[in-house]
Residue frames as qw, qx, qy, qz and C-alpha x, y, z in Angstrom:
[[0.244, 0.688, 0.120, 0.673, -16.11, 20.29, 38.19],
 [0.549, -0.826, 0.022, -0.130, -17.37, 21.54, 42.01],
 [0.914, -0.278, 0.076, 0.287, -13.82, 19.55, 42.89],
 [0.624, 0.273, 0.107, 0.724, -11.51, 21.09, 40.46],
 [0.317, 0.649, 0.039, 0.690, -12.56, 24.31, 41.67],
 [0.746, -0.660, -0.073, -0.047, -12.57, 23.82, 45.07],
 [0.884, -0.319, -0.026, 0.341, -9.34, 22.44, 44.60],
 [0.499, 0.341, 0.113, 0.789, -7.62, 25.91, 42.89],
 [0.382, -0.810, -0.121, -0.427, -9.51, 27.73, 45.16],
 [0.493, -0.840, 0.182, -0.134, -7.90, 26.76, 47.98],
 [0.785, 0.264, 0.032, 0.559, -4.57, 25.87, 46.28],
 [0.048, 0.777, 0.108, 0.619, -4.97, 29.90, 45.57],
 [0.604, -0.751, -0.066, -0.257, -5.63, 30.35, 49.47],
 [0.880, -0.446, 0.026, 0.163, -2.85, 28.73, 50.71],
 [0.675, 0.309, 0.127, 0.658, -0.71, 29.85, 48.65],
 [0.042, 0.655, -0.069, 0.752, -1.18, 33.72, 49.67],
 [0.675, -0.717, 0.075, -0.157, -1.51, 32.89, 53.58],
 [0.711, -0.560, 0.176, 0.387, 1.78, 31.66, 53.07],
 [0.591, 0.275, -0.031, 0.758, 3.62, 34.16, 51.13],
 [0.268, -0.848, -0.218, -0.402, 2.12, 36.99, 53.24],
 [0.327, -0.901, 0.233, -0.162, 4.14, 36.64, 56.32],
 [0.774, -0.149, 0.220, 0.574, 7.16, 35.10, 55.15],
 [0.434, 0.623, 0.087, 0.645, 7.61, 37.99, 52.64],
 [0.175, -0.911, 0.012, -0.373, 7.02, 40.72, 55.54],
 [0.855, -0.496, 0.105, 0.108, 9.49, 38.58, 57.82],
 [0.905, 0.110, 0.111, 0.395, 12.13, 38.25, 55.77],
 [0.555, -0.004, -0.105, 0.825, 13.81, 41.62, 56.38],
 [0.056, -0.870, -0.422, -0.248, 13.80, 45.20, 56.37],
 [0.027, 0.724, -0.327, 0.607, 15.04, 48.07, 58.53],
 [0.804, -0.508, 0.114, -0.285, 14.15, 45.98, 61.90],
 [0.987, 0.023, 0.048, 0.149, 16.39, 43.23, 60.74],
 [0.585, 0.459, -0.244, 0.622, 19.30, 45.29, 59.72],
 [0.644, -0.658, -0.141, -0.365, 18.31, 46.78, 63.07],
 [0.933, -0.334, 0.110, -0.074, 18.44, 44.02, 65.09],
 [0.873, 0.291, -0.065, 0.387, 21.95, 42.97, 62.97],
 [0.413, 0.726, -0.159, 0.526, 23.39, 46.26, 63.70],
 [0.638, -0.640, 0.197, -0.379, 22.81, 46.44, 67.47],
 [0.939, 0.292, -0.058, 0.169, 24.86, 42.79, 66.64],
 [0.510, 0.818, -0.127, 0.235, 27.30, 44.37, 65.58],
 [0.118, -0.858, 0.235, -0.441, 27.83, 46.94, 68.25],
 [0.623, -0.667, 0.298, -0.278, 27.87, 44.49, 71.05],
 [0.913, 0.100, 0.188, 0.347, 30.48, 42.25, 69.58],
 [0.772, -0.055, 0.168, 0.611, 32.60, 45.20, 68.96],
 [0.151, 0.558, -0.112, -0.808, 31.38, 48.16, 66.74],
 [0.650, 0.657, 0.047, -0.378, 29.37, 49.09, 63.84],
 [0.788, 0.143, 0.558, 0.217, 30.79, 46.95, 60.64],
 [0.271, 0.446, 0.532, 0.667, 29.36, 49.31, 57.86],
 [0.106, 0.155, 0.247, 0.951, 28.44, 52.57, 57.19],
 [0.519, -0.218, -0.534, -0.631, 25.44, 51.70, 57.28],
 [0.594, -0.548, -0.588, 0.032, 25.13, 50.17, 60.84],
 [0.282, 0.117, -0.169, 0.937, 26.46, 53.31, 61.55],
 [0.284, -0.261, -0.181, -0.905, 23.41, 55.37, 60.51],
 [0.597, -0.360, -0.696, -0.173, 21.38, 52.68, 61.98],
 [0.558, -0.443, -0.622, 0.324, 22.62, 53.22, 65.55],
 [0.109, -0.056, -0.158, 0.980, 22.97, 56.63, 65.27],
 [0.438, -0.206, -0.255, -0.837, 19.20, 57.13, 64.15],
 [0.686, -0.541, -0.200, -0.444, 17.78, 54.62, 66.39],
 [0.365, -0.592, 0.613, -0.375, 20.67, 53.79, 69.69],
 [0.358, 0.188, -0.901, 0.154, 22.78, 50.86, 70.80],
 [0.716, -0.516, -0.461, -0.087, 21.08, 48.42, 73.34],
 [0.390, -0.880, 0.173, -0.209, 21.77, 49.43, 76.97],
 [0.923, -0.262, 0.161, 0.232, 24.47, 46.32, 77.24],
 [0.618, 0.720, 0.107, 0.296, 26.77, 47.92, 74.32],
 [0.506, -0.784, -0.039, 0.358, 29.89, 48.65, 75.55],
 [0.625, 0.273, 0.192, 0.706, 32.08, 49.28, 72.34],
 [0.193, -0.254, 0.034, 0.947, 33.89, 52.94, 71.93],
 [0.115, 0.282, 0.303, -0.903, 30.77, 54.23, 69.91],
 [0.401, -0.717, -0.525, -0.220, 27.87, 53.14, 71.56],
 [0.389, -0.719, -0.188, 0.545, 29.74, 55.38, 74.51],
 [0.251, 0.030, 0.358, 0.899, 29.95, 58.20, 72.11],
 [0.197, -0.447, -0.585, -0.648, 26.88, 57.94, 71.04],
 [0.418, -0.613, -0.669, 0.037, 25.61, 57.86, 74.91],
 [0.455, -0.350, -0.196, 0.795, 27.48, 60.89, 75.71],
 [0.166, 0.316, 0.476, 0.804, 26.38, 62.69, 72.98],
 [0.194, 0.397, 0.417, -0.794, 24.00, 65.95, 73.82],
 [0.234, 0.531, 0.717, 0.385, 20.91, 65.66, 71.36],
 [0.134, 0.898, 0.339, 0.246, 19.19, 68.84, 71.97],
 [0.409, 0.206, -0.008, 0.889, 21.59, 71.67, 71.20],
 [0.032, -0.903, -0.410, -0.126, 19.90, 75.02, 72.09],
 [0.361, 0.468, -0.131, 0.796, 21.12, 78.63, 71.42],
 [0.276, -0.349, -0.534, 0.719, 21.26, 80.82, 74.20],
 [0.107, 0.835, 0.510, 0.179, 19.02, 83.49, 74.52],
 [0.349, 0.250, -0.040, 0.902, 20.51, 87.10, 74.45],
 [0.218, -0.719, -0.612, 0.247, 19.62, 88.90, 77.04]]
């Protein structure tokens, strides 16, 4: 008996140490990320979507396609003049 539940005990165990970081590995924003950056430096953004990607977090510094040099030109902080 001590055996059989030893042995679903750490059946159990092993079994959730390894779906724990294969599940968190296996994708996400990082990865489409990582895919989109990809993309860029092979050419430009694919999808829509690795659009938004490099616009919300920037091509890698190597990235020479037409726009990641858009995007590096671009002025982020707008500000209105003050009236004097």
């Amino acid at each position: 008996m001590y055996r059989v539940v030893l042995t679903v005990f750490a059946t159990i165990l092993v079994s959730l140490v390894h779906v724990g970081p294969a599940s968190a590995g296996l994708g996400g924003e990082a990865a489409e990320l990582v895919n989109a950056r990809a993309n860029a430096r092979a050419g430009g953004p694919l999808s829509a979507r690795d659009r938004e990607l490099l616009e919300r977090w920037g091509c890698l510094s190597g990235s020479r396609s037409a726009f990641c040099q858009a995007l590096s030109n671009r002025r982020y902080k707008r500000r209105r003049r003050r009236r004097r």
